[in-house]
PyMOL commands that place a pseudoatom at each C-alpha (Angstrom):
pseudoatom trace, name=CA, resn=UNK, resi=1, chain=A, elem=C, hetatm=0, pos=[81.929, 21.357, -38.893]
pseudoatom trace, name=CA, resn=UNK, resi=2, chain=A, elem=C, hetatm=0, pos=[78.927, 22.432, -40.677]
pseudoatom trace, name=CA, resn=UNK, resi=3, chain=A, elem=C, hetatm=0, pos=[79.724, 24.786, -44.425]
pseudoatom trace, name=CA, resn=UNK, resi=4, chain=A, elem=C, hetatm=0, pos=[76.992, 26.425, -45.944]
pseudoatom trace, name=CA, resn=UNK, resi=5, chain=A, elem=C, hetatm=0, pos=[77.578, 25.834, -49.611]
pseudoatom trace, name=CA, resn=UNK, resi=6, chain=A, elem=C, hetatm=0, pos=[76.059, 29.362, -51.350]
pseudoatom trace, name=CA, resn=UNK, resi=7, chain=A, elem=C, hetatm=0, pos=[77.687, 29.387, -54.774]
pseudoatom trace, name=CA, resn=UNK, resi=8, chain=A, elem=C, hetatm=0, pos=[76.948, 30.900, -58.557]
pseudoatom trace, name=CA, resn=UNK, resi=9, chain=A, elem=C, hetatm=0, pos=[77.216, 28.839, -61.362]
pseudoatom trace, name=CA, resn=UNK, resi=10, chain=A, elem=C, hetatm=0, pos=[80.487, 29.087, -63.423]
pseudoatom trace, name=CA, resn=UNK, resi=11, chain=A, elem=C, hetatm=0, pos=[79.311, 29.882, -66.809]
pseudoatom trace, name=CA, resn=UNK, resi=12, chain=A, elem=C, hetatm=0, pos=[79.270, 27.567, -69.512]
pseudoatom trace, name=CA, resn=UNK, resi=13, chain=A, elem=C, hetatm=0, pos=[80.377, 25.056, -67.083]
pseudoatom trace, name=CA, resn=UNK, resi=14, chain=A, elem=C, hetatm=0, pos=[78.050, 24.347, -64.291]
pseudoatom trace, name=CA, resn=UNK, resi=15, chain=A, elem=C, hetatm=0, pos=[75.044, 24.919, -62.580]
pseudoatom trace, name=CA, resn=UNK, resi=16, chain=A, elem=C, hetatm=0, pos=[75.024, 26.445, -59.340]
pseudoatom trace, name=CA, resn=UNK, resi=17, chain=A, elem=C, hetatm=0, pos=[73.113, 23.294, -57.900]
pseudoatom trace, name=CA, resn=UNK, resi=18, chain=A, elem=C, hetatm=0, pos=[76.214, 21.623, -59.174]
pseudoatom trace, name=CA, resn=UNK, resi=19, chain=A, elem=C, hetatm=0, pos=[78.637, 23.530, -57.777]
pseudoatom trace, name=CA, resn=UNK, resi=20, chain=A, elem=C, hetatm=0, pos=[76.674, 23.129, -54.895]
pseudoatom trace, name=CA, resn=UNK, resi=21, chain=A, elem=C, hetatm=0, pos=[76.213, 19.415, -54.892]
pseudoatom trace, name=CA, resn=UNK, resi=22, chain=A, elem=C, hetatm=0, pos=[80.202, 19.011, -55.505]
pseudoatom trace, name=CA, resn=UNK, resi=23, chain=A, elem=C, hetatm=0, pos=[80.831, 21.014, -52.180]
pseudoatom trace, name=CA, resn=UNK, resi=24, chain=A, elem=C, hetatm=0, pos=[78.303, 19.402, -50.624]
pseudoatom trace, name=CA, resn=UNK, resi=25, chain=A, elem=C, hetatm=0, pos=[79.832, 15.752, -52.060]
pseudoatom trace, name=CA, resn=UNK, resi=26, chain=A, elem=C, hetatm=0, pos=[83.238, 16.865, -50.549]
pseudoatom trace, name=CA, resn=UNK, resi=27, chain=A, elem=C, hetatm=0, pos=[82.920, 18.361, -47.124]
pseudoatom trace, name=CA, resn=UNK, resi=28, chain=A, elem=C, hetatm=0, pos=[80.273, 14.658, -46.812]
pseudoatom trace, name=CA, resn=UNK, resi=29, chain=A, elem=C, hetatm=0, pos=[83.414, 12.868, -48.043]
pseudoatom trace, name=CA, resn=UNK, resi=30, chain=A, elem=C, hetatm=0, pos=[85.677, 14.652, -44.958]
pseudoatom trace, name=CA, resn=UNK, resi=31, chain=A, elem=C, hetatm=0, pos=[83.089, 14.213, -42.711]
pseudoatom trace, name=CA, resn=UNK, resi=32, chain=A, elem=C, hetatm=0, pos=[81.228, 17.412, -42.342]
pseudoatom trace, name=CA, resn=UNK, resi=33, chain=A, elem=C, hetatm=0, pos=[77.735, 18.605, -42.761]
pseudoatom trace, name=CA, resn=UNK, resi=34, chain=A, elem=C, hetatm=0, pos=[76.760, 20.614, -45.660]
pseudoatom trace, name=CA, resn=UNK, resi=35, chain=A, elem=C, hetatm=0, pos=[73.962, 23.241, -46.344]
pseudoatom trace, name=CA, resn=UNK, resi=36, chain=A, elem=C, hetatm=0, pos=[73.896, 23.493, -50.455]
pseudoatom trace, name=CA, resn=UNK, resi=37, chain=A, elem=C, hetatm=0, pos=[71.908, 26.857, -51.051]
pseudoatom trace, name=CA, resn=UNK, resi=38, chain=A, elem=C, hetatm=0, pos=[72.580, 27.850, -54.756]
pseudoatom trace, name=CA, resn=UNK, resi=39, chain=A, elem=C, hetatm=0, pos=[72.132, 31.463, -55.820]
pseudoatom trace, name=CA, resn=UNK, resi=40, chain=A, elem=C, hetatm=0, pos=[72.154, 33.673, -58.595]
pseudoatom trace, name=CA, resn=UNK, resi=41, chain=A, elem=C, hetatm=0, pos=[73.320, 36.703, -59.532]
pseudoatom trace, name=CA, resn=UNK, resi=42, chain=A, elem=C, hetatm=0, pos=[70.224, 37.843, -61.847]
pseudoatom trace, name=CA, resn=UNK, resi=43, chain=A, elem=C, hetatm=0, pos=[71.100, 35.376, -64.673]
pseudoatom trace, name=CA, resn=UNK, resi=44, chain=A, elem=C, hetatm=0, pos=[71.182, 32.360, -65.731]
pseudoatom trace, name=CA, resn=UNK, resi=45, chain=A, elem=C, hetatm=0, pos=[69.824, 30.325, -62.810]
pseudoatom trace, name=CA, resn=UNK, resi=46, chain=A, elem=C, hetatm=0, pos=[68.001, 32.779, -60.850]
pseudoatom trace, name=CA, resn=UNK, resi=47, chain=A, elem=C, hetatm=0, pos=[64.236, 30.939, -61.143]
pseudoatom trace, name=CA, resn=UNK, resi=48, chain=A, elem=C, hetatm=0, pos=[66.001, 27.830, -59.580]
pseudoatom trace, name=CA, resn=UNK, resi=49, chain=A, elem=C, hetatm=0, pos=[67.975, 29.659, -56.784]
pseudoatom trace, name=CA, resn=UNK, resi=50, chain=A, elem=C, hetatm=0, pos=[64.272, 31.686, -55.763]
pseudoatom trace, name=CA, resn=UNK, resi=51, chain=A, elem=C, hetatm=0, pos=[62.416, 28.109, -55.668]
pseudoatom trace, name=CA, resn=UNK, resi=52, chain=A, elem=C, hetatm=0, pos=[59.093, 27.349, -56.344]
pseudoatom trace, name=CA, resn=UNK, resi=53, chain=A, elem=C, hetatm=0, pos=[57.037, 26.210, -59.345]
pseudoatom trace, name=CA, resn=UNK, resi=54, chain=A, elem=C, hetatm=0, pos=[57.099, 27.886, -62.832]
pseudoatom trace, name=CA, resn=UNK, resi=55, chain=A, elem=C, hetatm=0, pos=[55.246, 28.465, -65.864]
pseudoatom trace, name=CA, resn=UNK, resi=56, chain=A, elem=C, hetatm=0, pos=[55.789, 28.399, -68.899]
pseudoatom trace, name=CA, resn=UNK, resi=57, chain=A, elem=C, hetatm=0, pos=[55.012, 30.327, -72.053]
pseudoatom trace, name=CA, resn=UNK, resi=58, chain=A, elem=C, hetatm=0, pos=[56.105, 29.497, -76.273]
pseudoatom trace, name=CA, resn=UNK, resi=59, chain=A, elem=C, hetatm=0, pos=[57.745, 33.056, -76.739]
pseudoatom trace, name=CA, resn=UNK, resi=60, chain=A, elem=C, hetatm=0, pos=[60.554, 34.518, -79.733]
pseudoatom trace, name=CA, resn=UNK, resi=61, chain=A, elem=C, hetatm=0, pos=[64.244, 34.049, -78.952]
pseudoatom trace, name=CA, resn=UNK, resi=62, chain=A, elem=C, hetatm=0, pos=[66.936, 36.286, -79.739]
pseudoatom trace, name=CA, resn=UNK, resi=63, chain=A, elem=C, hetatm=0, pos=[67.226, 35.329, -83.266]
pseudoatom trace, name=CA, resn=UNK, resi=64, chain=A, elem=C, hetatm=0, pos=[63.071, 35.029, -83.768]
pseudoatom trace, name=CA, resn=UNK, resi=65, chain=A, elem=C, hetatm=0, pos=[62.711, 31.463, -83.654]
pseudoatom trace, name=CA, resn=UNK, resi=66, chain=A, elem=C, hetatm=0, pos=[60.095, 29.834, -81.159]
pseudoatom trace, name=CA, resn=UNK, resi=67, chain=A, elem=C, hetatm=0, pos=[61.310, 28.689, -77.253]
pseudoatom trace, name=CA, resn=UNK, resi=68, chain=A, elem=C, hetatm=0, pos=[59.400, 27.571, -74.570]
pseudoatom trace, name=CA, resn=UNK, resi=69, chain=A, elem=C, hetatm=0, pos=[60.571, 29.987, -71.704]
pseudoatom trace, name=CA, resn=UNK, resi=70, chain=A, elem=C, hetatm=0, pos=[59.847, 29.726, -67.809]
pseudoatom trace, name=CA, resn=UNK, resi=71, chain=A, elem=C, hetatm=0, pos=[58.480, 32.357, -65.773]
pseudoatom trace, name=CA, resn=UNK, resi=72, chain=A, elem=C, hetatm=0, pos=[57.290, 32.842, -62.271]
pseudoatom trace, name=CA, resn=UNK, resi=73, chain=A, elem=C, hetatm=0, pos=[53.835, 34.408, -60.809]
pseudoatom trace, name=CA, resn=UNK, resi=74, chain=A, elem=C, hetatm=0, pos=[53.229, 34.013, -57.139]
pseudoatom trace, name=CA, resn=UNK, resi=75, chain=A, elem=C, hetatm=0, pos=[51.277, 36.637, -55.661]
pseudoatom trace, name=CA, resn=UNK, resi=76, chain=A, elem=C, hetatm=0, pos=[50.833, 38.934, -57.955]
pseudoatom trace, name=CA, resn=UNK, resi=77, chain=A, elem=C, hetatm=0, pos=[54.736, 39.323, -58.397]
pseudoatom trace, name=CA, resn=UNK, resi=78, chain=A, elem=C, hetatm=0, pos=[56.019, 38.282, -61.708]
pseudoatom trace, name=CA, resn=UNK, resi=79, chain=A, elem=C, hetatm=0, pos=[59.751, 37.290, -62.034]
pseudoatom trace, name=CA, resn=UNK, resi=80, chain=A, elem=C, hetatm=0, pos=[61.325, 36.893, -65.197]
pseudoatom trace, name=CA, resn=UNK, resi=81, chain=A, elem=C, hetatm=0, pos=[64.611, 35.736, -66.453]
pseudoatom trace, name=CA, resn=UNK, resi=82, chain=A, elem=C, hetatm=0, pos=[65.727, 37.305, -69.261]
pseudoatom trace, name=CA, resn=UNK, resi=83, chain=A, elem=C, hetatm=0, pos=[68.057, 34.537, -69.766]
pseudoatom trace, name=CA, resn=UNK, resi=84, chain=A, elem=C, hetatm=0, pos=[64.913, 32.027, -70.258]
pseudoatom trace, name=CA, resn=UNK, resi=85, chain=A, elem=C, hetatm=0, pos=[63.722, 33.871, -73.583]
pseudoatom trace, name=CA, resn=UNK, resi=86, chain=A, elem=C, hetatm=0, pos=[66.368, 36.028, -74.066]
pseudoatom trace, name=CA, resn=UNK, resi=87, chain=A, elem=C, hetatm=0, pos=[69.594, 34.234, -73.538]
pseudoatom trace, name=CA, resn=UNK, resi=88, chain=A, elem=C, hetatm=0, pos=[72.903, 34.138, -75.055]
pseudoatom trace, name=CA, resn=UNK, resi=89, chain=A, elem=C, hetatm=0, pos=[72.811, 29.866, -74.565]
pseudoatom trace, name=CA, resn=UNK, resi=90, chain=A, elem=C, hetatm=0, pos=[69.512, 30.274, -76.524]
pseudoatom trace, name=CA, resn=UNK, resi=91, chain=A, elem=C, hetatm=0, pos=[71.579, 30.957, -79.401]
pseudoatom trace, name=CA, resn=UNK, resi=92, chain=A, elem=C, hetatm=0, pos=[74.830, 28.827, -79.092]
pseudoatom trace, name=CA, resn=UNK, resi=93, chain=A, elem=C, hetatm=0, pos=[76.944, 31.388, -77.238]
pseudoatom trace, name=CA, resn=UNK, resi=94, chain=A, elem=C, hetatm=0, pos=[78.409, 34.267, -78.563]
pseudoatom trace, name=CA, resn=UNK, resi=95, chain=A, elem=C, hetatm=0, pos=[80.040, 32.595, -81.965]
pseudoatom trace, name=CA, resn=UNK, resi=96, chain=A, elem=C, hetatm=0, pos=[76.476, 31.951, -82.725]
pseudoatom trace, name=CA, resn=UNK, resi=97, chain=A, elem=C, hetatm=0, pos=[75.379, 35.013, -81.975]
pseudoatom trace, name=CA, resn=UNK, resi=98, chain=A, elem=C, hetatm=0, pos=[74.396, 37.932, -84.444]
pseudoatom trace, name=CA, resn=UNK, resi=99, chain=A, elem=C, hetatm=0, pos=[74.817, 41.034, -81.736]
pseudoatom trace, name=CA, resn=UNK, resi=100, chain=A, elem=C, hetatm=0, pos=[73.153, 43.538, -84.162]
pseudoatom trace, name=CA, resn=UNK, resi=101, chain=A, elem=C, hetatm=0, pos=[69.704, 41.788, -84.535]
pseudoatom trace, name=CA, resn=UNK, resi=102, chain=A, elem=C, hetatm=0, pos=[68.978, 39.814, -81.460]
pseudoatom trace, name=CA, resn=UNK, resi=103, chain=A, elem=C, hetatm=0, pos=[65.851, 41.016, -79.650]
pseudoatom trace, name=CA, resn=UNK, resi=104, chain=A, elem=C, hetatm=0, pos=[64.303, 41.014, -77.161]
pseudoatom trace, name=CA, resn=UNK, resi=105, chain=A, elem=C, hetatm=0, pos=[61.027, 40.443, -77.550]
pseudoatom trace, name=CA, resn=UNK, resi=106, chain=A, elem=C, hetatm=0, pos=[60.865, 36.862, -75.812]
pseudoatom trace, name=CA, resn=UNK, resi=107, chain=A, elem=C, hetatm=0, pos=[61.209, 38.680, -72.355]
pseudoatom trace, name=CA, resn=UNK, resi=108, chain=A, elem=C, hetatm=0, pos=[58.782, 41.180, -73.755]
pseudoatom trace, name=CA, resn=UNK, resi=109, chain=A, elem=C, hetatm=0, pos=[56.130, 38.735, -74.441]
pseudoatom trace, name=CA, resn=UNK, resi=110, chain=A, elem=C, hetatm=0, pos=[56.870, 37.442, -71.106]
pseudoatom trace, name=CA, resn=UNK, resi=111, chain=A, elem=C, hetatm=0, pos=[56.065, 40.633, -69.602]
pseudoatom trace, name=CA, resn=UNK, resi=112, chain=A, elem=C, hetatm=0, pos=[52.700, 41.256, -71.355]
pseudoatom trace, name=CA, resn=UNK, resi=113, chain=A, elem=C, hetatm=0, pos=[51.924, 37.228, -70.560]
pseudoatom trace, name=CA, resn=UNK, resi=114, chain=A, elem=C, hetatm=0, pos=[52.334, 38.574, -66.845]
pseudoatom trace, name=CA, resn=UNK, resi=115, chain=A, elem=C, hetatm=0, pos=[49.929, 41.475, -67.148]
pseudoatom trace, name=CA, resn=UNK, resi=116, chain=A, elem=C, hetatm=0, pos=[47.659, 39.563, -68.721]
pseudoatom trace, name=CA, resn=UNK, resi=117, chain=A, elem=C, hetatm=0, pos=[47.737, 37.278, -66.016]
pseudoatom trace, name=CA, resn=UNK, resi=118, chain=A, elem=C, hetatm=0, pos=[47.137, 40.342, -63.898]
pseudoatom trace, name=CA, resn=UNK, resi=119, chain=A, elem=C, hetatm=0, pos=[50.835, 41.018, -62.169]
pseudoatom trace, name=CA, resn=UNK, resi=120, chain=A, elem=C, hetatm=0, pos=[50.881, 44.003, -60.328]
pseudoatom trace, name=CA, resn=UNK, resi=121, chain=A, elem=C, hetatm=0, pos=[54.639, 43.446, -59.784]
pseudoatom trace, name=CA, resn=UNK, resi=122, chain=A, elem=C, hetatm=0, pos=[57.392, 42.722, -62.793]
pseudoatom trace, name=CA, resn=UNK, resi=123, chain=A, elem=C, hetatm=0, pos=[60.834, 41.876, -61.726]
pseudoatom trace, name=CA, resn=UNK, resi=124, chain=A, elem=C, hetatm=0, pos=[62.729, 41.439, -64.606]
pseudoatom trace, name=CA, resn=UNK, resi=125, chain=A, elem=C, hetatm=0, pos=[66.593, 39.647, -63.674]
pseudoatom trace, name=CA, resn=UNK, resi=126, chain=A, elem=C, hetatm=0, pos=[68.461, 40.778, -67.101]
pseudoatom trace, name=CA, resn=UNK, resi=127, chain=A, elem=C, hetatm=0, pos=[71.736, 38.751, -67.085]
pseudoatom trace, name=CA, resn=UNK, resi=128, chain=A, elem=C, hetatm=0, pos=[72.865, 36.091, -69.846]
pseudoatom trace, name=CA, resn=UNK, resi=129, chain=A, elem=C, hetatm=0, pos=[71.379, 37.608, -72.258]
pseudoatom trace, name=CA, resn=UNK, resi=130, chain=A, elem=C, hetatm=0, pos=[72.170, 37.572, -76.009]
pseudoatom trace, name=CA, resn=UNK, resi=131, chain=A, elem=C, hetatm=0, pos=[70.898, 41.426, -76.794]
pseudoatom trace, name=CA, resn=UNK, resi=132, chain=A, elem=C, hetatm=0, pos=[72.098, 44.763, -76.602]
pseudoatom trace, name=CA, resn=UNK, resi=133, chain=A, elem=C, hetatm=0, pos=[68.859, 46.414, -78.023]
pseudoatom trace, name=CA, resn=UNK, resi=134, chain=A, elem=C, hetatm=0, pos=[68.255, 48.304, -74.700]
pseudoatom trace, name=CA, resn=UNK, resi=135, chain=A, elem=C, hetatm=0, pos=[65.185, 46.524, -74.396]
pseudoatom trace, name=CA, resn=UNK, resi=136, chain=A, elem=C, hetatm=0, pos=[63.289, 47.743, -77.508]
pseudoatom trace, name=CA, resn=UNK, resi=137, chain=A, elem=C, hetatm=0, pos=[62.442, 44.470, -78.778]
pseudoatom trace, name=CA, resn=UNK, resi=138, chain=A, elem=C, hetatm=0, pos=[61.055, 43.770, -74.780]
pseudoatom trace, name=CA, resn=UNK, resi=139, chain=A, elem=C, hetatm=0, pos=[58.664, 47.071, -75.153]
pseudoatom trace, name=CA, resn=UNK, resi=140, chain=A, elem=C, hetatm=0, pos=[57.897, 46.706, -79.033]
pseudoatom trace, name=CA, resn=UNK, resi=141, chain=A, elem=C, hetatm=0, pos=[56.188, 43.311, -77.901]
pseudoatom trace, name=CA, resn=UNK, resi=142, chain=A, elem=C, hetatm=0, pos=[53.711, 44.399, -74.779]
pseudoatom trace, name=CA, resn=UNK, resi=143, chain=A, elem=C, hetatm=0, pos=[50.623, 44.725, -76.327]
pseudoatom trace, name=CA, resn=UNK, resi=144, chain=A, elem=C, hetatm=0, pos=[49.690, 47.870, -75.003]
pseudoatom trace, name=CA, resn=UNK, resi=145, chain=A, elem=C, hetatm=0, pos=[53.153, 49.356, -73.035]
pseudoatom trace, name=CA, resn=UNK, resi=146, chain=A, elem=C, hetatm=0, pos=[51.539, 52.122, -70.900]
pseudoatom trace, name=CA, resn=UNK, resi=147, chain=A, elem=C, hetatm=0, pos=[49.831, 49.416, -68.876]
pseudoatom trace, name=CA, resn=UNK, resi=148, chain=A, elem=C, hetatm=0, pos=[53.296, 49.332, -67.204]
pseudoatom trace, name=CA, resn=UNK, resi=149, chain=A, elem=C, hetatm=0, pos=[52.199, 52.556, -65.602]
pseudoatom trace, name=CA, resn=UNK, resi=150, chain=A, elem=C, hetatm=0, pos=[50.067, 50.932, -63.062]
pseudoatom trace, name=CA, resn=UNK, resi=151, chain=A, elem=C, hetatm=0, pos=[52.640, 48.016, -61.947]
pseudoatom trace, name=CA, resn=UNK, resi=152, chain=A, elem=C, hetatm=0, pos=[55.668, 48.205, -60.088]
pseudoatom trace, name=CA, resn=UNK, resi=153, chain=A, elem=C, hetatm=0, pos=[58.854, 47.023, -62.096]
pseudoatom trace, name=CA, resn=UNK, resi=154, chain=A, elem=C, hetatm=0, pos=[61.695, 46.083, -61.004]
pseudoatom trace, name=CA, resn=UNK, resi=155, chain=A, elem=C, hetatm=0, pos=[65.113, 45.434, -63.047]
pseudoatom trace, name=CA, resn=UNK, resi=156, chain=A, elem=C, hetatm=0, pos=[67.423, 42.970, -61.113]
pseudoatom trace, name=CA, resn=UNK, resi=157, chain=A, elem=C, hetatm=0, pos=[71.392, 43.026, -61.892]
pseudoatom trace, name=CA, resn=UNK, resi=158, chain=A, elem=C, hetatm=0, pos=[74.603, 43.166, -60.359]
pseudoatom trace, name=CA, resn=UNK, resi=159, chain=A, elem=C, hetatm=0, pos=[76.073, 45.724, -62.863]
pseudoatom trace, name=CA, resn=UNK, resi=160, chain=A, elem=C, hetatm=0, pos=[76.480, 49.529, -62.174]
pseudoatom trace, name=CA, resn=UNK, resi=161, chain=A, elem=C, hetatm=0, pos=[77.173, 50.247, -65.348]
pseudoatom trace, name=CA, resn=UNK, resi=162, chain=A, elem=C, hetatm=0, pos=[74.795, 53.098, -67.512]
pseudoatom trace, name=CA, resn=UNK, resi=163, chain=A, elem=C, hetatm=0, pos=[72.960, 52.780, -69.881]
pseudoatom trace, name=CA, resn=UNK, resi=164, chain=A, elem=C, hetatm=0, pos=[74.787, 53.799, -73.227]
pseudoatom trace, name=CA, resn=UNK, resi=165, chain=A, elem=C, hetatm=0, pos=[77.941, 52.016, -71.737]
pseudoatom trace, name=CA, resn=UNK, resi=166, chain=A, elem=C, hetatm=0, pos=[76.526, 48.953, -71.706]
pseudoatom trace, name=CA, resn=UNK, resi=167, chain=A, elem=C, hetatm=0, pos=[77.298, 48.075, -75.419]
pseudoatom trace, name=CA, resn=UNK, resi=168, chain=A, elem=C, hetatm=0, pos=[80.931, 49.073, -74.648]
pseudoatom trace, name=CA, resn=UNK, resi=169, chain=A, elem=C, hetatm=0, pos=[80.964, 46.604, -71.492]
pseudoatom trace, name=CA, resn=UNK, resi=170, chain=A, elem=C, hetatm=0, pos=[79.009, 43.604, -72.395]
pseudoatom trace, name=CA, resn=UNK, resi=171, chain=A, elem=C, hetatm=0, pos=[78.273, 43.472, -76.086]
pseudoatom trace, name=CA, resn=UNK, resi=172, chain=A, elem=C, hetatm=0, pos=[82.119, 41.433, -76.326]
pseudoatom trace, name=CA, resn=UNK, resi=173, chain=A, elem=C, hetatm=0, pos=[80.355, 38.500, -74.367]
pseudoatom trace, name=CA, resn=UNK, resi=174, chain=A, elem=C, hetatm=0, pos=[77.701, 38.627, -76.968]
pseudoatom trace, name=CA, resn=UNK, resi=175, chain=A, elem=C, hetatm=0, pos=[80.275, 38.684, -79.824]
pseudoatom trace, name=CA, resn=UNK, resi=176, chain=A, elem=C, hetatm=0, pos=[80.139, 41.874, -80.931]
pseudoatom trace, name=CA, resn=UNK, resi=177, chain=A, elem=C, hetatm=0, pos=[83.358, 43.002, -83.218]
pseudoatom trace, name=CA, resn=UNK, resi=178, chain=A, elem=C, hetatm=0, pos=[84.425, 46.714, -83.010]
pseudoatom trace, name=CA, resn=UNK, resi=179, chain=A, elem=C, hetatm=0, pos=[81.943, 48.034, -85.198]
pseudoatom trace, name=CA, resn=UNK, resi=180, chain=A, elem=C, hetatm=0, pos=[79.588, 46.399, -83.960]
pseudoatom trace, name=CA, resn=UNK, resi=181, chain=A, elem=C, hetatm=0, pos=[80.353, 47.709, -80.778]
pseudoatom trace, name=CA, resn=UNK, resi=182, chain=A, elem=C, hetatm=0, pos=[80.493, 50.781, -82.046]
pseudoatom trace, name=CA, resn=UNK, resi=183, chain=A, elem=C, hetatm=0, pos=[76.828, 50.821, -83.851]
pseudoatom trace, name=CA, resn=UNK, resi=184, chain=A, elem=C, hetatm=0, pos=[75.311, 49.048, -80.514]
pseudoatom trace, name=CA, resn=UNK, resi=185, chain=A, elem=C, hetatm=0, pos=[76.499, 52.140, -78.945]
pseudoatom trace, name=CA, resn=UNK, resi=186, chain=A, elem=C, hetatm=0, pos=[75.263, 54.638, -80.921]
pseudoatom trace, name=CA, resn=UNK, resi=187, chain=A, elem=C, hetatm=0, pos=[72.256, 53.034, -81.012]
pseudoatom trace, name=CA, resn=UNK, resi=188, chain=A, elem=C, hetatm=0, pos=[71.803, 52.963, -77.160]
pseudoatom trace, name=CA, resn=UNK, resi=189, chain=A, elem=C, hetatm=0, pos=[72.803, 56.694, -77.382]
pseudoatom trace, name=CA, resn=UNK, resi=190, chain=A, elem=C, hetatm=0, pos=[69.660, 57.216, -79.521]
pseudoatom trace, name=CA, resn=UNK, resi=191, chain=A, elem=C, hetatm=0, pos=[67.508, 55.032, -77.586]
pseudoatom trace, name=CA, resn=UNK, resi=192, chain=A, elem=C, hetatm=0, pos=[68.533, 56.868, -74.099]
pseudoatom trace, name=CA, resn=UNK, resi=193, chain=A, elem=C, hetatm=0, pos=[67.396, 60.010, -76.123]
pseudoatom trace, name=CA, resn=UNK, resi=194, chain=A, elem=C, hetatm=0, pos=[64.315, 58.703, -76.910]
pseudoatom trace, name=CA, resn=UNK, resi=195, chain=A, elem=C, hetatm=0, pos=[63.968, 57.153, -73.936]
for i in range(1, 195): cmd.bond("trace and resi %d" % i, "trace and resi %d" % (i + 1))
show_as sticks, trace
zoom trace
């Protein structure tokens, strides 16, 4: 039999390439042939899933201390994970966390980086992250933000949810209390306004 192995990491646990390499290990141990393709959801993981070679670029984390954070160019397309610069694991997980002020500005530096480097195409993958600043840290750090006009820019997620609601639905992960909740919402709410 031949089992394609195309797994997600489990969060906080493992890898994907681990997961991988475990299924891979057992159907080898039963006798079967295994394909190990990990994958990614648009977090944690995703520049390994894609392949390839990265760069990489001294940028702010969450909590404004220094972090070397990968990044991708090939082509002309840029892909960034938010996760690299912007991650919750960047900051010890969400008991390390402070909700209200981490920023993101790492994946913001990243982006500018990119169209410096002359990116015509941003794809930004926005899971793990530690923030819920609806991305004003990200455009507070481009250098000069309507240079966006002229690429196309992609946000990559498996999330439906809106904008506003986003405090609401993932600001718990990033260990946010109630009111904090509550003042990452309004916040949004402003934001979208302004927005």
């Amino acid at each position: 039999m031949r089992v394609l192995a195309a797994v997600d990491k489990f969060r906080g646990t493992v890898t994907a390439a681990q997961v991988a390499a475990a299924i891979g290990h057992a159907c080898w141990e039963l006798g079967h042939e295994c394909v190990e393709r990990p994958i990614a959801d648009g977090g944690e993981g995703t520049l390994e899933a894609l392949g390839g070679a990265n760069r990489t670029t001294r940028v702010t984390d969450p909590l404004g201390r220094p972090v070397d954070a990968q990044w991708r160019m090939s082509q002309g397309t840029a892909i960034i994970e938010m996760a690299r610069a912007s991650g919750l694991q960047l900051v010890g997980g969400k008991t390390s966390n402070d909700p209200i002020a981490a920023s993101t500005v790492g994946t913001g530096q990243l982006i500018d980086t990119a169209l410096n480097e002359g990116a015509t195409r941003i794809i930004v993958c926005v899971g793990g992250s530690a923030t819920t600043d609806g991305g004003l840290g990200a455009l507070q750090a481009i250098s000069t933000p309507a240079r966006l006009k002229s690429v196309d820019f992609v946000v990559a997620c498996d999330v439906r949810t809106s904008f506003v609601d986003a405090a609401r639905q993932f600001s718990p992960q990033k260990g946010a209390s109630g009111a904090q909740i509550e003042f990452l919402t309004n916040r949004l709410t402003r934001l979208a306004i302004d927005y």
